[in-house]
C-alpha positions as CSV (number, residue, x, y, z in Angstrom):
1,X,27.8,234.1,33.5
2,X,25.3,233.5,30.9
3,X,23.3,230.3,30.6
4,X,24.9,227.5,28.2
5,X,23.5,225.5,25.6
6,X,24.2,221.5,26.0
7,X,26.7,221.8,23.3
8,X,28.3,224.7,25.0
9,X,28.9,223.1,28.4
10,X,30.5,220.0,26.4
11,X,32.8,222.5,24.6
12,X,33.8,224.0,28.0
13,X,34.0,220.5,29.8
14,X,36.3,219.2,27.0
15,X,38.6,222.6,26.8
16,X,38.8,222.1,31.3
17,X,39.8,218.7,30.7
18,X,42.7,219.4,28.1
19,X,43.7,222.2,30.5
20,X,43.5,219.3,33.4
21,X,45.2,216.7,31.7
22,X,48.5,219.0,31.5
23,X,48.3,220.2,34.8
24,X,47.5,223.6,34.0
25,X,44.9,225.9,36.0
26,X,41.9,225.9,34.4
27,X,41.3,230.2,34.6
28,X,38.8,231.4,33.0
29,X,41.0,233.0,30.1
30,X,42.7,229.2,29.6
31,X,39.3,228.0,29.8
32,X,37.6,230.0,27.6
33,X,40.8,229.8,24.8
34,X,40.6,226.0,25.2
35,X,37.3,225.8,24.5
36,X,37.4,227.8,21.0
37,X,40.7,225.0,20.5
38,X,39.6,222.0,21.2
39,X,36.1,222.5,22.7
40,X,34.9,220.8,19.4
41,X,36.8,217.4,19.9
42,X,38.5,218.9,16.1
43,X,42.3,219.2,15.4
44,X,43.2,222.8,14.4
45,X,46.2,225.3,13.4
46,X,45.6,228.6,14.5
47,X,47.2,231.9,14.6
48,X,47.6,234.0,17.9
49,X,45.7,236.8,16.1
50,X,42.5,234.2,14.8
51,X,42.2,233.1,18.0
52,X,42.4,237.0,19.7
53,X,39.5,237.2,17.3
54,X,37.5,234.2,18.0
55,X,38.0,235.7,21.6
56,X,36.6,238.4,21.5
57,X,33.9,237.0,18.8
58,X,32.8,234.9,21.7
59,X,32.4,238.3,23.7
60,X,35.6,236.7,26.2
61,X,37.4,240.1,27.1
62,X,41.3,239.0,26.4
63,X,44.1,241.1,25.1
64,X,46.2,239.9,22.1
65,X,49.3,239.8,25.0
66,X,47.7,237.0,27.0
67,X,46.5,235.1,23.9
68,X,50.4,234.7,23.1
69,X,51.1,234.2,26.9
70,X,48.8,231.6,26.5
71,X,49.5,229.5,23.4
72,X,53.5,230.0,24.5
73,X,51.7,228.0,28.2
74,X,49.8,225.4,26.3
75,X,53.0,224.4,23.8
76,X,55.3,224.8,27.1
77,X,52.0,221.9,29.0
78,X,52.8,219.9,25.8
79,X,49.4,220.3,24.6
80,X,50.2,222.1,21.2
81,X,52.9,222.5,19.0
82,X,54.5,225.8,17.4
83,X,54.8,225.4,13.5
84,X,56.7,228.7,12.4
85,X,56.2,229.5,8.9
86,X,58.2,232.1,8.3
87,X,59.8,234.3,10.2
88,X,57.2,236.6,11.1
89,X,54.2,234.0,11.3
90,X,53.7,231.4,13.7
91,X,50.8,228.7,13.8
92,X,49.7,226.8,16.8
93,X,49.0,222.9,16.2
94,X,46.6,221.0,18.5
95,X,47.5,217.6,16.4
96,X,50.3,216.7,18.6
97,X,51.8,213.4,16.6
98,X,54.5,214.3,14.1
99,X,53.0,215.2,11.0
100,X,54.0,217.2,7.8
101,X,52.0,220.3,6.8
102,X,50.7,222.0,3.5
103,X,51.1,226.4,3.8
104,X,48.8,227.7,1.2
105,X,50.9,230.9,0.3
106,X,47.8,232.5,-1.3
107,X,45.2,232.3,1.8
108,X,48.3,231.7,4.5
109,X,46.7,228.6,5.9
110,X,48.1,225.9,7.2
111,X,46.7,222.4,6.8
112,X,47.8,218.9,7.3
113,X,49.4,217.0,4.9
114,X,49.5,213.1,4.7
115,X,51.7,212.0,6.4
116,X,51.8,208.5,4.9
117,X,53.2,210.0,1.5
118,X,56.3,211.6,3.3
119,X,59.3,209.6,3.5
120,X,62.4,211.2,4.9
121,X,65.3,208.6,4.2
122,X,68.0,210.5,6.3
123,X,68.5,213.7,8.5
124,X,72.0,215.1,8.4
125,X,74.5,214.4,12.0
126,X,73.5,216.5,14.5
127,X,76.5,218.8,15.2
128,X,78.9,217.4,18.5
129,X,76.6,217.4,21.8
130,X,73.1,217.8,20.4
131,X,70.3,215.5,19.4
132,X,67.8,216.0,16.9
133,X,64.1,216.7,19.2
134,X,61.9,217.4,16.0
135,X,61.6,217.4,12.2
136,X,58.9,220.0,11.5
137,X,58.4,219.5,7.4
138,X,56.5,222.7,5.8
139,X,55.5,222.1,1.9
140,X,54.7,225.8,0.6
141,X,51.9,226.1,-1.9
142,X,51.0,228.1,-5.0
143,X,48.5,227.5,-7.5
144,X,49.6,227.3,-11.2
């Protein structure tokens, strides 16, 4: 293992204690995927495939395959959320309180919205023996 800078440790320490507070076992994959997520103490959305590439940017050795197993672990810990898009893209929110989001169609981001400005005065009735869990609210985005 290389040496770490200050910073570095931190990052780590922070992504071991996410893993920790969950009750998840702090691997080296989890830990080192953790720490690109929340090693910086900053909310993010992130795509299986960005973080693959922040990976292996980071020189971690980590297929595409455990990156998904792993995202699909942390949302199943409850420390992130799936937001799915469409359906062929799927982001990864560590900002766990219920929020709205902007998709920026042109750069296929994803980015908070305020969540002050949204008012949802009604859901429809959940059909006979369900309850609504979650509202996820995507606002699509063009520029004129």
């Amino acid at each position: 293992m290389t040496d770490l800078t200050a910073s570095q440790k931190a990052a780590e320490e922070r992504g071991t204690r996410w893993l920790d507070g969950a009750g998840l076992r702090p691997t080296r994959q989890r830990v080192a995927l953790a720490t690109l997520l929340v090693g910086d103490g900053k909310d993010r959305h992130v795509t299986a495939e960005w973080l693959f590439g922040a990976a292996r940017d980071a020189g971690e050795t980590v297929s595409l395959a455990t990156v998904y197993n792993t995202l699909r672990a942390f949302c199943e810990a409850g420390l992130m959320s799936e937001i799915t898009v469409d359906g062929s893209r799927s982001y990864f929110d560590t900002r766990l309180d219920d929020h709205p989001h902007f998709y920026w169609e042109e750069s296929a981001e994803l980015t908070d919205a305020p969540k002050e400005e949204l008012d949802i005065a009604r859901l429809p009735q959940a059909p006979h023996d369900t309850e609504v869990t979650r509202v996820d609210v995507v606002i699509r985005l063009r520029r004129r």
